[in-house]
C-alpha positions, 0 to 999 in steps of 0.5 A: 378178442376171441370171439368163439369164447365166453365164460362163465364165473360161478360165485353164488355158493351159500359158503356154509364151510367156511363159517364166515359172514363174509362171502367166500370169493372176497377172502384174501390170498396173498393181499387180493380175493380169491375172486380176483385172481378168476376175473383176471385169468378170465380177461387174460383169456380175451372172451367175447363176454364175461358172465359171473353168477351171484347169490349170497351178500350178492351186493358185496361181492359186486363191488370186487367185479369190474365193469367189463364182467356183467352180473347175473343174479342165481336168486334160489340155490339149487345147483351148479345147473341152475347156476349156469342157466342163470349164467346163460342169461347174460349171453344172449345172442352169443354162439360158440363155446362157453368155459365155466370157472369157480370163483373158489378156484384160484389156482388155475393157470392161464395155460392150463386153460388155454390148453383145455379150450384148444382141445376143445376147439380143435376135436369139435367137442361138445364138451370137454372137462378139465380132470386131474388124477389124484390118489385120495379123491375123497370129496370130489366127483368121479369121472365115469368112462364107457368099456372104450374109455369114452368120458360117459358120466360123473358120479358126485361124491355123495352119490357115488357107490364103492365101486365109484369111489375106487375111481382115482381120475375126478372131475375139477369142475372146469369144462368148455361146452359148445353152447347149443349142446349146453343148452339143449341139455339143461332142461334135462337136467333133474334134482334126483340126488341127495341133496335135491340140487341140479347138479352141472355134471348130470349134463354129461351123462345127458350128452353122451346118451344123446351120442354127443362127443366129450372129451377130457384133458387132465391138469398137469399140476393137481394142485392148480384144480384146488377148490376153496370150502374152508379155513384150512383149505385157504391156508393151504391156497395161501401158501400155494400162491405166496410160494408162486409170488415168491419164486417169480420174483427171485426169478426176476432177479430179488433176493428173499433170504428164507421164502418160507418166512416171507410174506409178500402180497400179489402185485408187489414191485421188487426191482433187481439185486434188492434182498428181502430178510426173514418175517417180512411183510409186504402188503398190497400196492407197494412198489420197492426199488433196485439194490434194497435191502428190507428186513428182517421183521419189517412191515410194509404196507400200502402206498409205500414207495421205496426207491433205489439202495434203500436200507429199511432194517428191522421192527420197521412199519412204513406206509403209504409213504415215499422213500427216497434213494440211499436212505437208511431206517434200520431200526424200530420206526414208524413211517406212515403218510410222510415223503422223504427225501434222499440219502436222509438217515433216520435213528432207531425208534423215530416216528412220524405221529401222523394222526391227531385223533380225527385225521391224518397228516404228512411229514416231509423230510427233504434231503440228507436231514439226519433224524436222531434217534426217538424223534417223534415228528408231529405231523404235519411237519417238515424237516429241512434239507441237511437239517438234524434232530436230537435224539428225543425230540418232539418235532412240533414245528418245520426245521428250516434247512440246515438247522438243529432241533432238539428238545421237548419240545422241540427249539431251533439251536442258533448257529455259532457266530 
């Protein structure tokens, strides 16, 4: 634990851009909220205490923050200021540095991060500000430097003159501050702005009047200072980050054939020599094994568990199932709450009929069963070992082991004497 470090999550924005009834920070990028990926760079970065600041739907957004991270509530939202003197609230007693983070702010790499609080630490700041140069700035504020290129003020961009605005460096809002100096300069903060808010960045210009030392780094990615305001803006994060998700895993060893056309959620377990086809999609909580091969056009949702030298073909939907090793589905299936055994074969357009209207039901299919094709399995059923199904059949009750069913529904064929 780093005891020197707290931080401080911002999450209480009114999200008035994104036209949406749900809270901004619960959005999904790539299977997991936006907030999510800020919490879990946050405990990555082991602070002594985690504070997240909330406003709108404010009981909502709770229910995605662990335990660990205690919650404050911003009641009027009237800036970033006031959000951070409500933030300050949860840290009583604390001395040392305070980082502040968005909860719209997804990208930010650990790294990124650690260099800024390191920086911080070792030129004794009292407050260092993440920056990033870009050649449209428009929308961000601007970093304003004295005649000897000290860091002096930030001017927003709705109060900004066109001088101001010729300024390429801006300010991403990420800052480390030493909490005494932070706190002394909040109650001098003033709503004298546009927008009659109590605006966070005041408290440079207020530091350095007070001969305070600030300092800045500069990202090395612009795109990891990316803050999330609408829809299109979240499409581009999303593409972001499923670029990151699926370069790590080609890295590690996975196959995805056009990444462009592949969509696989945060978290997803691919083991090595496993290929993905074009316009697949993996959802959350799915764990595939070594040697599979998955697509082209199959979904995967939760809870599916697909073992090693699986073949899952395409227009395939499989979830909240397990899959066992050397087992085929190539073609036009629907697998959902079933366990299936090893090297079992299932024909093209088989289904699990898992639901009977009010609740869902299994189906066990043991090892080497060959299910023919349009089986539908009415669930809950289980086909036996080195058992078959004929093509068309409606499996209403249990095959044994080694037996054929066929028929509508299904009859259990008498072996030849």
């Amino acid at each position: 634990m780093n005891k020197k470090l707290a931080i401080i999550i911002l999450s209480a924005g009114k999200s008035t851009r994104m036209k949406s009834t749900l809270p901004k920070v619960l959005h999904k990028i790539c299977g997991k909220s936006m907030l999510s990926y800020v919490i879990d760079l946050a405990r990555s970065l082991s602070p002594k205490r985690i504070v997240a600041v909330l406003g709108r739907k404010h009981e909502l957004v709770k229910k995605e923050i662990p335990v660990s991270v205690k919650v404050v509530l911003q009641r009027r939202l009237i800036g970033t200021a006031d959000a951070v003197r409500t933030g300050l609230a949860g840290l009583k007693g604390f001395k040392g540095t305070v980082l502040i983070l968005y909860g719209d702010v997804p990208l930010l790499k650990k790294d990124t991060v650690t260099k800024l609080f390191k920086h911080h630490i070792e030129n004794k700041a009292d407050a260092t500000l993440l920056s990033a140069q870009l050649k449209k700035p428009k929308g961000y504020g601007r970093i304003l430097r004295d005649k000897y290129f000290s860091i002096c003020g930030i001017a927003e961009e709705k109060d900004a003159d066109e001088f101001d605005k010729d300024i390429k460096e801006i300010n991403t809002g990420i800052m480390c501050f030493n909490k005494a100096s932070l706190d002394g300069a909040l109650g001098k903060v003033r709503a004298d702005n546009e927008k009659k808010e109590f605006y966070l960045t005041d408290i440079i210009k207020i530091l350095y009047r007070q001969g305070k030392l600030i300092e800045g780094v500069k990202v090395e990615d612009n795109l990891e200072a990316i803050g999330i305001n609408s829809r299109v803006e979240l499409a581009s994060v999303i593409s972001i980050m499923q670029s990151r998700i699926n370069k790590g895993l080609m890295l590690s060893g996975v196959s995805i054939v056009d990444p462009k056309s592949t969509f696989i959620s945060y978290g997803t377990r691919i083991g090595k020599d496993s290929v993905i086809y074009p316009f697949t999609v993996i959802e959350s909580d799915v764990k595939i094994g070594k040697r599979c091969s998955i697509g082209p056009f199959a979904h995967l949702r939760e809870g599916a568990r697909i073992l090693d030298d699986v073949t899952l073909g395409n227009f395939l939907e499989i979830t909240r199932a397990k899959i066992g090793r050397n087992t085929f589905a190539k073609h036009f299936c629907y697998i959902a709450d079933s366990r299936i055994g090893n090297s079992v074969n299932i024909g093209a357009g088989a289904i699990t009929a898992n639901f009977d209207g009010s609740k869902k039901h299994h189906t066990v299919i043991k090892d080497k069963a060959l299910i023919g094709s349009d089986t539908i399995m009415v669930a809950p059923v289980k086909i036996g070992r080195s058992s078959k199904t004929g093509a068309g059949s409606v499996i209403i009750k249990d095959v044994p082991d080694r037996k054929t069913a066929v028929g509508v529904p299904a009859r259990i064929l008498k072996n030849k004497g």
